[in-house]
NUSE-286026 format. One record per residue (C-alpha): residue in three letters; x, y, z. Coordinates in steps of 0.02 Angstrom, whole numbers, padded with zeros to 5 digits, always signed. Layout:
<rs>
ALAXYZ...
</rs>
This chain:
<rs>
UNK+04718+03166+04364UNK+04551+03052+04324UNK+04467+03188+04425UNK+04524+03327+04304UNK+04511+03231+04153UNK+04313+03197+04178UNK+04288+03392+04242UNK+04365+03428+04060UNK+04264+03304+03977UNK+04104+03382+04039UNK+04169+03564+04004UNK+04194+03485+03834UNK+04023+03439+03821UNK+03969+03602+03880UNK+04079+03714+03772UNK+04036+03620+03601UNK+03850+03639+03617UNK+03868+03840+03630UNK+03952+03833+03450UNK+04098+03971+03492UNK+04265+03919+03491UNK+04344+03880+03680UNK+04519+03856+03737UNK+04558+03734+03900UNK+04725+03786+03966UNK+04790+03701+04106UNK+04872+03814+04274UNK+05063+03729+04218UNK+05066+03811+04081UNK+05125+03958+04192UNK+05290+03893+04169UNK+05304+03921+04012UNK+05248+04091+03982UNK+05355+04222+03908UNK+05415+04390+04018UNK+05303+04503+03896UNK+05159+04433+03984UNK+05220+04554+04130UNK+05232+04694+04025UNK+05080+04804+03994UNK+05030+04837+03807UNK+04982+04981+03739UNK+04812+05011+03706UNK+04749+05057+03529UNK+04559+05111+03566UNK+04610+05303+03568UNK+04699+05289+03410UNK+04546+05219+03313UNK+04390+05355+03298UNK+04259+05210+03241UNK+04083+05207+03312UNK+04029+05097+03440UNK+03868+05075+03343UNK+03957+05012+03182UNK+04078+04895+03264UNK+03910+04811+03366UNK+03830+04798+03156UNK+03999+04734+03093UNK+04002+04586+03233UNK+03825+04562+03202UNK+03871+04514+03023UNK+04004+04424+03052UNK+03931+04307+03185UNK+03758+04276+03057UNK+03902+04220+02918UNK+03977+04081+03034UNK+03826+04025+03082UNK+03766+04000+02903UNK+03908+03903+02858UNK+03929+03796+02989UNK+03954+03795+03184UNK+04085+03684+03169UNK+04195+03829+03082UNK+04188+03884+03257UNK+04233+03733+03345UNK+04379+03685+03259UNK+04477+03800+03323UNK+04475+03736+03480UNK+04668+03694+03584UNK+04682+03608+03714UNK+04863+03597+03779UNK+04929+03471+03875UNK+05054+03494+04012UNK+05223+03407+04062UNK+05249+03312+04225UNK+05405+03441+04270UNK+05266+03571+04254UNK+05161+03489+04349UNK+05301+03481+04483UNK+05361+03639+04461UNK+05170+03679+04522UNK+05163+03557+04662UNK+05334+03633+04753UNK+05265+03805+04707UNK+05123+03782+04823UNK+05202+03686+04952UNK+05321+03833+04983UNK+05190+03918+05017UNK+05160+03912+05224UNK+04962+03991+05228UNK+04817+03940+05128UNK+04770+04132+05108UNK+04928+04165+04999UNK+04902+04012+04899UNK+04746+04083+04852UNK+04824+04247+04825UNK+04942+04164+04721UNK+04820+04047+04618UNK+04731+04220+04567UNK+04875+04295+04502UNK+04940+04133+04419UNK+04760+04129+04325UNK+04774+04333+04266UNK+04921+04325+04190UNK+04880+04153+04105UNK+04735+04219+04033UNK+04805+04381+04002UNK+04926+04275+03890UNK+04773+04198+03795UNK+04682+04352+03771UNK+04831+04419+03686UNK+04906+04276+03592UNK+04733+04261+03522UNK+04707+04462+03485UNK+04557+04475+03615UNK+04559+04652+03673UNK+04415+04616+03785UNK+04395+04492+03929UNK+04217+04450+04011UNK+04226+04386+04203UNK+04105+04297+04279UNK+04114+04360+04448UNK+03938+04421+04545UNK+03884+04537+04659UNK+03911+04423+04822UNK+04084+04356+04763UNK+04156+04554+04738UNK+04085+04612+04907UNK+04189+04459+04971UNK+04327+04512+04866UNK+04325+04683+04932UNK+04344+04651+05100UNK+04463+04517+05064UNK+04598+04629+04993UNK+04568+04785+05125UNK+04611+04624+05259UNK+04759+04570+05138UNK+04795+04724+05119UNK+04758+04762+04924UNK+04650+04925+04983UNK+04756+05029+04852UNK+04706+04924+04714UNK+04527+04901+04742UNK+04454+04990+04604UNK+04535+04883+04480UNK+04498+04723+04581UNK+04315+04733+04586UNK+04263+04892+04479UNK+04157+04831+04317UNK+04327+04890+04193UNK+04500+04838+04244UNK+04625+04961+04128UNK+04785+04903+04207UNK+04844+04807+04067UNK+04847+04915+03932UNK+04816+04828+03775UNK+04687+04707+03852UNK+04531+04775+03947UNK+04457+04661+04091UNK+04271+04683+04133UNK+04151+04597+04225UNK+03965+04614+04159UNK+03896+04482+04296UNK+03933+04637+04464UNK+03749+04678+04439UNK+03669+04499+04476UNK+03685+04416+04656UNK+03729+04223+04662UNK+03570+04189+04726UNK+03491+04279+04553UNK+03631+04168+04483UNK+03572+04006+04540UNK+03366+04019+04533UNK+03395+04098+04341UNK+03512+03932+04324UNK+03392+03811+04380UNK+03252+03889+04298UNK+03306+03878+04140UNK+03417+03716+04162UNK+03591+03791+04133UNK+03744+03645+04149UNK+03862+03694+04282UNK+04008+03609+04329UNK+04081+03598+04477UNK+04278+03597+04508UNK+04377+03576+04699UNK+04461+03727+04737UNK+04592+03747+04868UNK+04483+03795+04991UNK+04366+03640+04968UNK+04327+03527+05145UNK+04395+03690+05257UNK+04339+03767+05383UNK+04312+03937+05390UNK+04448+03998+05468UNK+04589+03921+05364UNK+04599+04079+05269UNK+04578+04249+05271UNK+04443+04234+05099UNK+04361+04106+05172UNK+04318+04186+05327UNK+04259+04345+05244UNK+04150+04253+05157UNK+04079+04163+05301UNK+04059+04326+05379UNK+03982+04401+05238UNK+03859+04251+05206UNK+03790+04247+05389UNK+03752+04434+05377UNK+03658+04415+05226UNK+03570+04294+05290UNK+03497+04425+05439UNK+03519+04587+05348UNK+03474+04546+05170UNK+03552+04737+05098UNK+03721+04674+05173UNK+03781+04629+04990UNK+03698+04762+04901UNK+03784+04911+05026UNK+03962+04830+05013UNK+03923+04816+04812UNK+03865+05008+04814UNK+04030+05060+04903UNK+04140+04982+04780UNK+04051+05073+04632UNK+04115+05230+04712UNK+04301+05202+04718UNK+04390+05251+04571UNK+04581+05264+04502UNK+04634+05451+04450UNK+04738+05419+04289UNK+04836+05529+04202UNK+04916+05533+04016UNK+05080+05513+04136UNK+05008+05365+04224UNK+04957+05272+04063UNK+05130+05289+03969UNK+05220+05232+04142UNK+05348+05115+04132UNK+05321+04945+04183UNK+05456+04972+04324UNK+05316+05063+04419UNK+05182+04924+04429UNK+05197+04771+04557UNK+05274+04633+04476UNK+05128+04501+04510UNK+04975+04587+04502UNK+05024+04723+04388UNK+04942+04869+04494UNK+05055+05028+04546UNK+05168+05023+04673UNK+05105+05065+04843UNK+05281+05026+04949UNK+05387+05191+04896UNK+05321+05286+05035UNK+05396+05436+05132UNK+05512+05379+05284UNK+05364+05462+05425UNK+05225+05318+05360UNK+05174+05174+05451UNK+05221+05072+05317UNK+05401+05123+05334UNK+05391+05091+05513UNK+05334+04897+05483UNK+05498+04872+05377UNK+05615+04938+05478UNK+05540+04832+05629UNK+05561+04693+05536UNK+05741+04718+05471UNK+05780+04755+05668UNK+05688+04593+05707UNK+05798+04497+05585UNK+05965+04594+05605UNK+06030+04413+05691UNK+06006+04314+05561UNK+06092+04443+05442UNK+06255+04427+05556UNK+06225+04250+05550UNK+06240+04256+05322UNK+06388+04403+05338UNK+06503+04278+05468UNK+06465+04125+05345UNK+06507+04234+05179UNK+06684+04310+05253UNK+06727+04115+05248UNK+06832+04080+05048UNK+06744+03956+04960UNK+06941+03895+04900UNK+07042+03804+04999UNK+07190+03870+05083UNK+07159+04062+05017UNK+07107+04193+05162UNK+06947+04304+05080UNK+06937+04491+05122UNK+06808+04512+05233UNK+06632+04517+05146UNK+06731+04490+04967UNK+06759+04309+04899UNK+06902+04269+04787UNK+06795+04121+04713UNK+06732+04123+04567UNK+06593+04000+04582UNK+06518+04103+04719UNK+06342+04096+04702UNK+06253+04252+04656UNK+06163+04400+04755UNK+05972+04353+04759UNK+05839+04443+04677UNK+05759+04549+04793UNK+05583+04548+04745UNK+05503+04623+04878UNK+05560+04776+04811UNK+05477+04764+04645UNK+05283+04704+04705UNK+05150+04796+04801UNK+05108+04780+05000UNK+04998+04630+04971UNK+05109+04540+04868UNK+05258+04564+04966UNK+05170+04491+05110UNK+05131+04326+04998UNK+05313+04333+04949UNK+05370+04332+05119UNK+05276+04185+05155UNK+05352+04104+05039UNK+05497+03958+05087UNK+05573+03947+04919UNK+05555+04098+04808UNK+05647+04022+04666UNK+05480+03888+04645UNK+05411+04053+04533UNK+05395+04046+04360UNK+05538+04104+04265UNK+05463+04241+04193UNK+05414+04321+04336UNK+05615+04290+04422UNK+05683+04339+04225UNK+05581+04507+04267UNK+05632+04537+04430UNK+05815+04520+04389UNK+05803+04650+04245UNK+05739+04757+04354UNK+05861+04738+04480UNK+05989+04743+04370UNK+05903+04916+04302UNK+05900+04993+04471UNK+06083+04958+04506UNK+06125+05060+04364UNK+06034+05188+04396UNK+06105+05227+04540UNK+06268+05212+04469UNK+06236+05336+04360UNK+06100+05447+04473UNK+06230+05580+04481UNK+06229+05633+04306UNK+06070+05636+04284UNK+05949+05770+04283UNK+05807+05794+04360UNK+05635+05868+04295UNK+05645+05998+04396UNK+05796+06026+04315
</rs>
């Protein structure tokens, strides 16, 4: 905690010499976020028919008028929230549940989206700027084909991310390699601070990101167009979207990283294949949980068999694997305790289990578009 409260102090520091107003939210604050942070918004840029050119002359204005009056008209509206120990737990057992460091990173990415997805919105931003160079995406991009994120690639490391709707994700730094980074930062005497990530004191082999990027590093190193041809390949790939595709419901995008669902395949793919080994390979245990649950959970009462006649039985759980993408449901299944997620994320899950049971109970008198 003295560690973190001196990296904020010089962030601080940083922040309040730029004159624009900042906001430090801590990674607890997870816990507390509302389901409609799962839910993407609608965007309003089509709706409007203003010129790019007059919007750029309008911000121009406005930024000259706050710095007239006073920079500190900027900097007090900076929050900084502090977080409760039982978030902090909450946190801790999150990321002990996890088993490999490679979906603790996974999971510390999405944690960070959707917290400052909340920000950007609670705050009306409809823009967000990433930092992220050229060497980190070519890392990224091989990353997520190893992870297996290769259907969401475009919106993982092309320069707009749309998949939110209402808030636009972009990163303006793709262009510059960290090398350009760090000389143009030294030059010119830019502060950095530096902050311990997971992967801090590793070796390279502890995950699958840090490996990649061991990989990728010592290639550079030989090859120096290593970075640049991975970066040229990822400028290629592209998402088709359609009116239908925008207007989806959210029912149809991965419930962690918000991309479309790449798990409703036909029963002939290999993905399909993978599952059904695994259900085989698990088919014990199953038999194990149906022997236990033909047991009453009253005393001296005989239960019919798969049926209890308690009342105070617990619950079906949420089966979330079912509502996220390949990659995800990979981190999920790594997971020991899947109830250590934020509520919003389990609150979502359940509605949309509870959505899919009744559409099946209904399915029949329904029609189809075909129809």
């Amino acid at each position: 905690m003295e560690e973190r409260q001196t990296s904020i102090a010089q962030l601080q520091s940083i922040f309040t010499e730029t004159g624009f107003p900042y906001f430090i939210v801590p990674l607890e604050k997870v816990f507390s976020l509302p389901t409609s942070a799962l839910i993407p918004g609608t965007s309003e840029a089509d709706s409007s028919h203003s010129s790019y050119k007059l919007a750029v002359n309008q911000y121009t204005k406005e930024n000259q008028t706050l710095r007239e009056e006073k920079v500190v008209c900027g900097v007090s509206q900076l929050r900084i929230e502090d977080c409760s120990a039982q978030q902090t737990l909450a946190l801790e057992r999150l990321f002990s549940s996890l088993k490999t460091l490679t979906a603790k990173e996974e999971m510390l990415q999405m944690l960070r989206q959707h917290l400052i997805l909340h920000v950007a919105r609670e705050n009306n931003f409809s823009k967000v700027m990433m930092g992220e160079s050229c060497s980190r995406l070519a890392v990224k991009l091989l990353s997520n084909i190893a992870v297996g994120r290769g259907a969401a690639l475009a919106s993982d490391t092309g320069f707009c991310d749309l998949r939110f709707g209402d808030v636009v994700i972009v990163r303006p730094m793709r262009d510059y390699s960290s090398k350009e980074i760090t000389f143009y930062s030294r030059i010119f005497r830019v502060p950095s601070v530096f902050i311990p990530g997971l992967d801090t004191k590793n070796h390279d082999k502890a995950s699958i990101q840090s490996l990649t990027e061991r990989f990728v590093t010592n290639l550079q190193a030989d090859f120096p167009s290593t970075v640049s041809t991975i970066y040229r390949t990822s400028e290629k790939l592209q998402t088709t979207k359609t009116p239908q595709d925008q207007s989806a419901a959210s029912d149809s995008k991965c419930l962690l990283c918000l991309c479309a669902l790449d798990a409703k395949t036909n029963n002939a793919s290999a993905f399909n294949a993978t599952l059904i080994s695994e259900q085989l390979s698990q088919r014990k245990l199953r038999e194990a949980a149906v022997d236990s649950s033909r047991q009453c959970c009253v005393e001296d009462q005989t239960c019919v068999p798969g049926v209890c006649c308690s009342s105070n039985r617990n619950p079906a759980p949420t089966e979330l694997n079912t509502f996220v993408c390949y990659s995800c449901g990979l981190m999920v299944r790594d997971m020991e305790e899947e109830n250590s997620l934020p509520s919003y994320i389990l609150t979502e899950a359940a509605k949309r289990q509870s959505r899919s049971l009744q559409k099946q109970q209904i399915m029949e008198f329904l029609l189809e578009d075909d129809d």
